[in-house]
N, C-alpha and C positions, 0 to 999 in steps of 0.2 A: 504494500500500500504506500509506504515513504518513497519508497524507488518511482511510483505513479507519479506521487505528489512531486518529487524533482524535476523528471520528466516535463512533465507539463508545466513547470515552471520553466525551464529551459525552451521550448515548444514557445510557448507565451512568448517571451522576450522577444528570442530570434522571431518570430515573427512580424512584431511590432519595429524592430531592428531592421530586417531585409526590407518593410515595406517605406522606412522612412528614408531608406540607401537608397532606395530606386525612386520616390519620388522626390530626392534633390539630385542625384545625379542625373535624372530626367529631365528636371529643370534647367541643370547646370546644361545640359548637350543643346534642349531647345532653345536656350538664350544665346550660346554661342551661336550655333552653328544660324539661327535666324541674323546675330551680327556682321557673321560673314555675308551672309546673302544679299542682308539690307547694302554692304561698303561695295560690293559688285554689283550690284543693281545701280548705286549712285555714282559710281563709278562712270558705267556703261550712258546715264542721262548728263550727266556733266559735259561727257566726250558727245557727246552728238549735238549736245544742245550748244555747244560752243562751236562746234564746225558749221552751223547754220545760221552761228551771226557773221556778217561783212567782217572781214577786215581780226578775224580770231582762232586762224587757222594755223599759227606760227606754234604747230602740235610739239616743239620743243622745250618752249618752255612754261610746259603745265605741269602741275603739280599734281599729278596721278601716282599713288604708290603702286596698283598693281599692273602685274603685266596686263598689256592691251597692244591691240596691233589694228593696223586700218589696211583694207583695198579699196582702193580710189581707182572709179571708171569713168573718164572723159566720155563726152556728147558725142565721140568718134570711136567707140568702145575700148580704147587703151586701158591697159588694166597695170595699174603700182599697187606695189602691196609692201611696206613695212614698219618695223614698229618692233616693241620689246615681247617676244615668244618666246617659248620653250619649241614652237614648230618650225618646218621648214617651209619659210614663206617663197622661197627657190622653184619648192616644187611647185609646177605649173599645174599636176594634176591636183593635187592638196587646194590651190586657190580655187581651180574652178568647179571645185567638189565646194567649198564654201560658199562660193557665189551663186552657183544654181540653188543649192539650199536656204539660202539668205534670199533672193531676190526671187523662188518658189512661195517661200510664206506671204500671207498675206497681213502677216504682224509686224507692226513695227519693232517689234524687240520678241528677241524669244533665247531658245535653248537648243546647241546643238552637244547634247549629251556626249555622242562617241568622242567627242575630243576639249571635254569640260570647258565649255567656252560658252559665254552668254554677248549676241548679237543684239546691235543698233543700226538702223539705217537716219542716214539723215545726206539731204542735198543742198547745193547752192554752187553760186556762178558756175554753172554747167557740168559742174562733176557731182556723183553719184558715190559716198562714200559707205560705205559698211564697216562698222566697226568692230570688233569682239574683246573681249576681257575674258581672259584665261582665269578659270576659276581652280583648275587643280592645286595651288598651294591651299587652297581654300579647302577643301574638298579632302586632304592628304591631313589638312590640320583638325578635323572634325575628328577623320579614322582615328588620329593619333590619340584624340583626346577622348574616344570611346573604346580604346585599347587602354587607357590610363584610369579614367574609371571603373573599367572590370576590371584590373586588377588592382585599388582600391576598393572597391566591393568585397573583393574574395577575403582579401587581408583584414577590412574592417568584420565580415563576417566572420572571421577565424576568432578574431581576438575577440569577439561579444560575446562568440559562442564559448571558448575560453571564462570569462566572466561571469557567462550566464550560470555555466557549469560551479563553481566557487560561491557566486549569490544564491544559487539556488541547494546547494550545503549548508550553508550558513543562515539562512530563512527556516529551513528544514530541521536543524538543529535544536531551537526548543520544542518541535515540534516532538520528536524521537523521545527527548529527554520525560517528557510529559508519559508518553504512550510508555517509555519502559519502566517512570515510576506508578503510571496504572497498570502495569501485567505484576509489578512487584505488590502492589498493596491487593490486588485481587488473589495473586499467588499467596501473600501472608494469610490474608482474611479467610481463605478454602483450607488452610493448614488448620489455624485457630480452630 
């Protein structure tokens, strides 16, 4: 019956335990990884919205932290393409795998997952620019940091369940001491 009652003292805890680990590390994952997404998304309007005014195209010196890269198509379809990647803006098949995808949507801004990048189009004086914002540091920093929670997880459960194990001895304690001096005073009283 005391072996019950530790038990499920242990039971108890860890559970109240795992569930409060998982809904801050939940939170902890959604508020990051939502930060990421919001600085690449402003990111991606900043750059468009600035190549659409006269005279703010001087893309060198803006203050964008992450990587971004533009192709630019002249009114006579000429196609430039560069900017700060981790891709090879060289490859010609790579651009025009971006550009039929970019200029196939009918959204101004979207997602081309296979190569973690989030697209902007925006125009003025006769060119056609598309932009994208390489999201994989982003994206590498989420994983990283949901490999770093589970293994804060495991360790925080270890040592609770450690804890819980000792609290729940030492709870149980008077408990035992009670029960063996009622098996003694019932043992006395049937002798008498």
């Amino acid at each position: 019956m005391l072996k019950k009652l530790r038990l499920k003292f242990v039971l108890v805890n860890m559970v109240i335990v795992t569930s409060m680990l998982i809904v801050i590390l939940g939170m902890v994952y959604h508020f990051t990884k939502s930060d990421l997404d919001n600085q690449s998304a402003n990111a991606l309007q900043t750059i468009t919205q600035r190549l659409q005014q006269p005279g703010r195209r001087d893309v060198e010196n803006w203050d964008i932290q992450l990587p971004w890269f533009m192709i630019q198509i002249s009114f006579w379809g000429e196609v430039t393409a560069g900017g700060n990647t981790r891709l090879d803006l060289k490859d010609e098949a790579l651009v025009q795998e971006l550009i039929q995808t970019v200029l196939g949507s009918r959204d101004p801004t979207g997602a081309i997952e296979k190569y973690d990048l989030l697209y902007g189009k925006a125009s003025g004086a006769g060119m056609q620019y598309l932009v994208f914002v390489d999201t994989s540091v982003q994206k590498a920093a989420v994983r990283s940091q949901v490999q770093i929670s589970i293994i804060i997880g495991l360790v925080s459960l270890a040592a609770f369940g450690g804890i819980s194990i000792l609290l729940a001895r030492w709870a149980v304690r008077p408990v035992e001491r009670a029960w063996a001096e009622q098996r003694q005073f019932v043992a006395d009283a049937s002798h008498e």
